[in-house]
N, C-alpha and C positions, 0 to 999 in steps of 0.2 A: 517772439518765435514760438512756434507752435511746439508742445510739450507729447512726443507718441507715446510715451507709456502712461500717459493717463489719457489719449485716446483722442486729442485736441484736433477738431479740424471744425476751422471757425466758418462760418455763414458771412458770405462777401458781399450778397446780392441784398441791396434794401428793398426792391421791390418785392421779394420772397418774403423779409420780415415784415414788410407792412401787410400781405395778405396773413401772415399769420395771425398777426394781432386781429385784420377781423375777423379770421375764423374763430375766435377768442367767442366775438362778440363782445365787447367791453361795455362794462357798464361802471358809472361815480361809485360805486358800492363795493364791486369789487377786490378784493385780497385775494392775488395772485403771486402763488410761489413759481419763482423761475429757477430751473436747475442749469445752472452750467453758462450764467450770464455772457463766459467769456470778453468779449471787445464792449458789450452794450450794444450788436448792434438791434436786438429785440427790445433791450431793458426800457432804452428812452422812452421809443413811439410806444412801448405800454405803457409806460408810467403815465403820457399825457393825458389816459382815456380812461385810469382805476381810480379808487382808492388810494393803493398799496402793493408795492413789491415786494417780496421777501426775494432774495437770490441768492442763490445758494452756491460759489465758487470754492473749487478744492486749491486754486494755482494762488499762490500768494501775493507773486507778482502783478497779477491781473487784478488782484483787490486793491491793491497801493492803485494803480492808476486808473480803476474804474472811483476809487471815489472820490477824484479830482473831475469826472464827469457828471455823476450821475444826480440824478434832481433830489429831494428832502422826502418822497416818499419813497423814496427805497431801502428796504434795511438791507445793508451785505452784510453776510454772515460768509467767515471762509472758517469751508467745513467739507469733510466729504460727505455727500447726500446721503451715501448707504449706511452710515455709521449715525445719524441724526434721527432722533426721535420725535417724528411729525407733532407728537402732540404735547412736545416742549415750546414748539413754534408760533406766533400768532397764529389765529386760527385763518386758516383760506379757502376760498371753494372754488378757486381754477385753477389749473397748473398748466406750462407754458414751458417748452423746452428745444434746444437744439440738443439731442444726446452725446454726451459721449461713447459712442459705438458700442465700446467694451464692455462697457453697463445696463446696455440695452434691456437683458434678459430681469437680472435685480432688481432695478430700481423699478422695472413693471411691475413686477410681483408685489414689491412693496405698496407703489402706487394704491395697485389693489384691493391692500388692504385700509387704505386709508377714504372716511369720507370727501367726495369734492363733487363737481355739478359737472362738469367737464373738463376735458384734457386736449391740447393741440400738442401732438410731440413729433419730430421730426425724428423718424430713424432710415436703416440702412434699407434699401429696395427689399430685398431680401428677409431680412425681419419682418417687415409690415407686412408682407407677402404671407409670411406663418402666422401672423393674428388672426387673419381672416379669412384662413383653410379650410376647407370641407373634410371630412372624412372619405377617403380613398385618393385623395390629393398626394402628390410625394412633398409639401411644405406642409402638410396636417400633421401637428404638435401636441403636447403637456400644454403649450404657450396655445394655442390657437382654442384647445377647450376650455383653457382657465380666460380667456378673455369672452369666449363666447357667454362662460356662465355669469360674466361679471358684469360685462358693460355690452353697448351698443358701441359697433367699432366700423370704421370705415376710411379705406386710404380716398383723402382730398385731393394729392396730386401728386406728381413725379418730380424730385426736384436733382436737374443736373448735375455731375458729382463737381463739372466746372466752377459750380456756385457755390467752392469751399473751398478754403487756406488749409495746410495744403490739402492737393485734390486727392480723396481718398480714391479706391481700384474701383466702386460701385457708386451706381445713382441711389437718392435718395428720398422718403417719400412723407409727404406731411400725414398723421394719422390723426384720426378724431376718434376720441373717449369719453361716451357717458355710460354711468351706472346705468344699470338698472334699478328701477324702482321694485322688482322683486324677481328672482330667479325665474330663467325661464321653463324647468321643472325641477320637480321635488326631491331634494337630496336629506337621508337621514342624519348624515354627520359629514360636514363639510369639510374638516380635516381630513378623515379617512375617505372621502373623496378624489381629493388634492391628491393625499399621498400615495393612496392606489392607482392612480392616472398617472402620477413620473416613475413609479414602480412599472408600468405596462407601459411605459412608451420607452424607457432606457433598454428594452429589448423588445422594439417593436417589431420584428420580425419573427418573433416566436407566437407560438398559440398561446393564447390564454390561459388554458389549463396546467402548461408548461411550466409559465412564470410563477402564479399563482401554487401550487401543488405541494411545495416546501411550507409554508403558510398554512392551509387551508386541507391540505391532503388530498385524496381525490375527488373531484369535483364533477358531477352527472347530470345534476337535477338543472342546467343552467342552459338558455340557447347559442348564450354567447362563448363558451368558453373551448370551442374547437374554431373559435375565430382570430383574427389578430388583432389588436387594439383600434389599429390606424383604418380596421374595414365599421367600426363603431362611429354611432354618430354620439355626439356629445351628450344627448337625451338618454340613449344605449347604455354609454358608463354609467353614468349617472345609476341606469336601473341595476347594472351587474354591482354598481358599490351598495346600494342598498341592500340587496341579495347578498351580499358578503358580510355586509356588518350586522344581520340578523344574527350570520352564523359566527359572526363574534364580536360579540359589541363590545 
């Protein structure tokens, strides 16, 4: 039985998981971490086409009897993903996941920060929807600029919400994650990036100068800063954080 408060709603459709796995693109070489294995029904058909699975389940239950399934290249670890230090782990450079919903926003960020070659993760319509926002959009995010800076991101397909134990309220959509090989413009201090951009989007509907002013005190010399976050394009903050961390690095 499916577990709601850690967010469980299993993947029923095999043909869903077998496009996953080629959106993977698998290769014999591959070390592939899978978050949130649940039933196996992705774990197998990867396993047949990698290296190596690492999976990462938090239900204990589901670890007793996935590893009465699962084939010799798979390690299960039961862990929770967000509490797990990627770089205690064998090392891997694709990740593979059905989310669980409620972690969506986390274990991206995390993701983020960790090196891989790409990512195929299934989230809520909705979410994938604020990845790959524009600036003046009402789902243009914190989340939609911090994956524009980070990877190349693009939703693969729509997947019915029918095509889940049980059926969550929304559809759901396969996304695709690769880095970038290098930013797509120049940021002085990438922290202070980050944190100035959830700082202006946790009161996006305020000007800039507003949010900022406590901080910074009064602010003139700037074009952006009688505007509101969400009318910036990603490029924009980028230039207002540099301009800000001059004036206090």
């Amino acid at each position: 039985m499916a577990k709601k408060k850690i967010g469980q709603n299993f993947l029923i459709d095999q043909q869903v998981a077998e496009r996953e796995v080629q959106y993977v693109n698998p290769d014999k070489e591959d070390v592939v971490l899978e978050i949130g294995p649940g039933k196996g029904v992705l774990t197998i058909p990867l396993a047949e086409k990698v290296k190596k699975v690492i999976a990462v389940e938090i239900d204990s239950q589901l670890v007793k009897k996935l590893k009465t399934t699962l084939p010799d290249n798979v390690t299960l670890i039961n862990a929770d993903v967000l509490k797990i230090d990627f770089n205690t782990l064998p090392i891997f450079n694709k990740i593979v996941s059905n989310l669980p919903f409620q972690i969506s926003s986390p274990i991206t960020f995390k993701l983020l920060a960790y090196p891989f070659s790409k990512a195929i993760l299934i989230y809520q319509k909705d979410f994938a929807e604020r990845m790959v926002a524009i600036s003046g959009s009402k789902q243009y995010s914190r989340l939609s600029v911090g994956i524009y800076y980070k990877t190349h991101c693009r939703i693969l397909e729509i997947v019915p919400k029918e095509f889940f134990y049980p059926v969550p309220k929304v559809d759901s959509c396969i996304v695709e994650l690769i880095p970038r090989e290098k930013p797509p413009f120049d940021v002085t201090n990438e922290q202070f990036f980050f944190d100035m951009t959830k700082k202006l989007f946790s009161l996006r509907r305020k000007k800039i100068k507003n949010i900022l002013k406590d901080v910074y005190g009064k602010l003139e010399n700037h074009p952006y800063i009688d505007k509101r976050v969400e009318e910036l394009t990603p490029q924009q903050i980028g230039e207002l954080s540099n301009f800000l961390f001059k004036m206090n690095p």
